[in-house]
C-alpha positions in Angstrom: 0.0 0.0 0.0 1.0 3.4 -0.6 2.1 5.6 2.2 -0.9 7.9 2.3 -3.3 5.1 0.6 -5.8 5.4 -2.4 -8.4 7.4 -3.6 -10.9 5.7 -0.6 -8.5 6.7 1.8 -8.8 10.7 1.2 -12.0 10.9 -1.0 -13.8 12.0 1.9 -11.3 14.5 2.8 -11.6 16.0 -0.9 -15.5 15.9 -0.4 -15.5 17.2 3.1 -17.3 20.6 2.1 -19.8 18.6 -0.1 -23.6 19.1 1.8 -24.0 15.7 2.0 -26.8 16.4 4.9 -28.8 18.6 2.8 -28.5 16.2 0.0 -29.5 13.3 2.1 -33.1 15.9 3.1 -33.8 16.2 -0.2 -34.1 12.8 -1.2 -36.0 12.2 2.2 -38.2 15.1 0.6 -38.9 13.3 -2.9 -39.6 9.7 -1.3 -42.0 11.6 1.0 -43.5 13.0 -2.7 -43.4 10.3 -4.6 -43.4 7.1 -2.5 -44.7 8.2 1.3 -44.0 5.1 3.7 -41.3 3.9 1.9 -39.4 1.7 4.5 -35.9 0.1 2.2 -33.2 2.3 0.6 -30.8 0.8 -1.9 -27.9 2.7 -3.0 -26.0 1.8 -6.2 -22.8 2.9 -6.3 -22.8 4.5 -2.3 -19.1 5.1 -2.3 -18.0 5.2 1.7 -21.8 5.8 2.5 -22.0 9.0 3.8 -25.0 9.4 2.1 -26.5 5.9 3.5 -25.5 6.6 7.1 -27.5 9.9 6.9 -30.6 7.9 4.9 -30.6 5.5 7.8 -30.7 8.1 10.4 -33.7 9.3 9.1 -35.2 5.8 9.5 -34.5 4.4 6.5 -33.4 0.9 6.1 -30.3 0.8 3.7 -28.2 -1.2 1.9 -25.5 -0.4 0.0 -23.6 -1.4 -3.5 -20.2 -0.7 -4.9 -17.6 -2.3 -6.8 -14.6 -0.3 -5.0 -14.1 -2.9 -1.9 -11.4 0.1 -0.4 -14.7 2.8 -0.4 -16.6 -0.2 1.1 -13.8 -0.6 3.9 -14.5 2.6 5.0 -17.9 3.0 4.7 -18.4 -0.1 6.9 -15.8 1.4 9.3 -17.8 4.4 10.1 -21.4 2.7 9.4 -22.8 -0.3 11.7 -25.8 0.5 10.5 -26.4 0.0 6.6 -25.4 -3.6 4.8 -22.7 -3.2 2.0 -22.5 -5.3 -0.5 -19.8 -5.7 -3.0 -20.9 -6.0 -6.7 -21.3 -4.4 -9.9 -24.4 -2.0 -10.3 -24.7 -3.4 -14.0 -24.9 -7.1 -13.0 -25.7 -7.3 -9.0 -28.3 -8.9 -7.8 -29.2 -8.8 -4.0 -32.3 -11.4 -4.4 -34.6 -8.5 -2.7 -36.6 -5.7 -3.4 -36.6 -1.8 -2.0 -39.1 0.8 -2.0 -36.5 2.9 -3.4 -33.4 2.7 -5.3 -31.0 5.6 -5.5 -27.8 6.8 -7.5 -26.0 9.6 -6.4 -23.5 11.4 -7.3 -23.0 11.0 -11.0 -23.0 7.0 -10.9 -25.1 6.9 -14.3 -23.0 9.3 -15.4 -19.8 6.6 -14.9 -21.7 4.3 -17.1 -20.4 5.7 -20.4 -21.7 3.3 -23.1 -25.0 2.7 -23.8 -25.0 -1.3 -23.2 -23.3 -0.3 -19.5 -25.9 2.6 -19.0 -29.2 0.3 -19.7 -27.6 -2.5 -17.8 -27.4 -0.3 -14.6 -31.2 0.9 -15.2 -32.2 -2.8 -15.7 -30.7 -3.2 -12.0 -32.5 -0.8 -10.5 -35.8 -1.7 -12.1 -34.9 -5.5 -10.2 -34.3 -4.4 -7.2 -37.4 -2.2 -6.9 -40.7 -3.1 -5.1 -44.0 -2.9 -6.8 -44.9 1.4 -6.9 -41.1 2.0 -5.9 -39.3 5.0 -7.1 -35.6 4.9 -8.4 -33.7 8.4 -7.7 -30.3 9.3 -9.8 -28.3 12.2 -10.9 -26.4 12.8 -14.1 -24.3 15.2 -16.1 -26.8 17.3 -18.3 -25.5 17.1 -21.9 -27.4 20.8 -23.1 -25.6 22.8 -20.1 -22.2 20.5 -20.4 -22.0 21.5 -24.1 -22.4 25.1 -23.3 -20.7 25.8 -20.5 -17.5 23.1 -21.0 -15.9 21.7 -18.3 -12.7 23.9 -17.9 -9.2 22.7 -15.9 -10.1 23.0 -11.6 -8.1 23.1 -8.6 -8.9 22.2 -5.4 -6.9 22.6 -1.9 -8.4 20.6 1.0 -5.9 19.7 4.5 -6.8 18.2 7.6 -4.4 17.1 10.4 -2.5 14.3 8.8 -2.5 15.5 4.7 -2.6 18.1 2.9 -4.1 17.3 -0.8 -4.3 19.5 -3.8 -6.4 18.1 -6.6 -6.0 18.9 -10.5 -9.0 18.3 -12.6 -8.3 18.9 -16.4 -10.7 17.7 -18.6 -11.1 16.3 -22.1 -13.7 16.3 -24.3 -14.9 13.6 -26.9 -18.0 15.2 -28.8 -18.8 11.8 -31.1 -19.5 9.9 -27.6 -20.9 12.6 -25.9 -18.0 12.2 -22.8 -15.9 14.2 -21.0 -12.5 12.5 -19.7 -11.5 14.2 -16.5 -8.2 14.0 -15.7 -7.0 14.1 -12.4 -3.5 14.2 -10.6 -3.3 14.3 -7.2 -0.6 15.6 -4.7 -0.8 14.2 -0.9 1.5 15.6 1.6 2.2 14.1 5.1 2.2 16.8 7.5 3.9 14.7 9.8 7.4 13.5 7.8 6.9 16.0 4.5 7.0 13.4 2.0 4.4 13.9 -1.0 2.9 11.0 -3.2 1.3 11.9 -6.5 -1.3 10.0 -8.2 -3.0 10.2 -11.7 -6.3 8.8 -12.7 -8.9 9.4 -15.3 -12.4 9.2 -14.8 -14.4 8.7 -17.6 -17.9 10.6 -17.6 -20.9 10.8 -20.2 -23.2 13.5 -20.5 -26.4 12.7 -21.0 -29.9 13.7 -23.0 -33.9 13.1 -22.3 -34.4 11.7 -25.3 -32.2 8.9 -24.8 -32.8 8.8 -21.0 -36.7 8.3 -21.8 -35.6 5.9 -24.6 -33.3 3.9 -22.1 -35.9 4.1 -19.1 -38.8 2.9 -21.6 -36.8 -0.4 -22.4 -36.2 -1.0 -18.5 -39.6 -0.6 -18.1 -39.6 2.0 -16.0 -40.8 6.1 -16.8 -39.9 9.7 -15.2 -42.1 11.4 -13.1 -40.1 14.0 -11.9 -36.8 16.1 -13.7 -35.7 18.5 -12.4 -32.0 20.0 -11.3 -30.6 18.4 -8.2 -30.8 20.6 -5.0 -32.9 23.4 -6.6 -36.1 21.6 -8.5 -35.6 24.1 -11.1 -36.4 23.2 -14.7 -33.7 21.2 -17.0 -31.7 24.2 -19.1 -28.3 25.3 -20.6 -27.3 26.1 -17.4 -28.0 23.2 -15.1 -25.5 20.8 -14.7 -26.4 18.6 -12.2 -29.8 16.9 -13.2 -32.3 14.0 -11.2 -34.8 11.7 -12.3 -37.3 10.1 -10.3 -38.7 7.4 -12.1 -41.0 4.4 -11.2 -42.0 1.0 -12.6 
């Protein structure tokens, strides 16, 4: 293992100013809308579960999926609460069924070909009780096209690290992605040595034509689009966009 660890080891670090209690209300808000009693959570993709741990606070039961068993390490660290399960959102199959299914933080967005994307959906239909709801975000293709991703930097510390983050992104027009490109610098406060690390994340951008087209051959259908955090209408400027859809 590297001195400072992986990605899992300081994602939450990098995230630390993300509202992931106000995001957690505003699901609670839309399941109170659009499925009131719901009792079961799943999450596909939940990373380290800060998002489930907040779900289940609220009374939720939650389970959890993701195919990084590092962010599931530390999720189950911090959470006694939820079950996490190890698998792939396009293929898993937990041999139950939720009143809700959710997808947070861009998870569709990772699925970058079409066969991967309608796979996922097809998961979340499975897993989803009769009248249950499935909740995700994406990257909205009509703002990402005209407001382009542009090169970021972000500075975040805490006692032990200090990390600075370089997002510089790519983009591929004929696939309708965006390659983000990130190297990472991690300092140990403590002996002053500094470990860089490079990865690429791959992430589509997505359409409601194709999502209804995708969504229609899962058998599921929207009820509610809107942009994430605000309920304003789908634009040019909205990045950040949800579906709630149901069976």
């Amino acid at each position: 293992m590297h001195v400072f660890g992986n990605y899992s080891h300081y994602y939450n670090l990098l995230y630390k100013d993300k509202d992931y209690a106000g995001e957690a209300e505003y699901i609670r808000r839309l399941i109170s809308c659009h499925r009131p009693g719901a009792e079961t959570v799943l999450d596909l993709g939940c990373g380290t579960g800060r998002h489930d741990l907040l779900l289940a606070g609220m009374g939720y039961t939650v389970s959890g999926v993701d195919q990084s068993e590092e962010m599931l390490a530390v999720a189950s660290a911090h959470d006694s609460v939820c079950r996490f399960h190890h698998g792939d959102i396009r293929s898993v199959r937990l041999e139950e069924k939720f009143d809700v299914v959710v997808s947070l933080f861009h998870v569709m967005s990772y699925q970058v070909n079409t066969e991967d994307l309608r796979a996922a959906l097809t998961t979340a239909e499975a897993h989803l009780n009769p009248n249950g709801i499935f909740i995700f975000d994406f990257w909205y293709g009509p703002a990402v096209l005209t407001d382009r991703p542009v090169v970021r930097v972000k500075r975040l510390e805490d006692e032990a690290i200090a990390v600075t983050r370089i997002a510089e992104p790519v983009m591929f027009p004929n696939d309708n992605c965006v390659d983000v490109n990130y190297q990472v610098f991690i300092r140990s406060k403590a002996g002053g040595q500094t470990e860089e690390l490079c990865e690429t994340h791959r992430m589509r951008y997505l359409f409601r034509p194709e999502i209804d087209l995708l969504l229609k051959e899962s058998g599921l259908k929207i009820v509610e689009i809107a942009e994430w955090l605000t309920g304003k209408k789908p634009g040019f400027d909205t990045w950040g966009v949800y579906c709630v859809v149901r069976r």
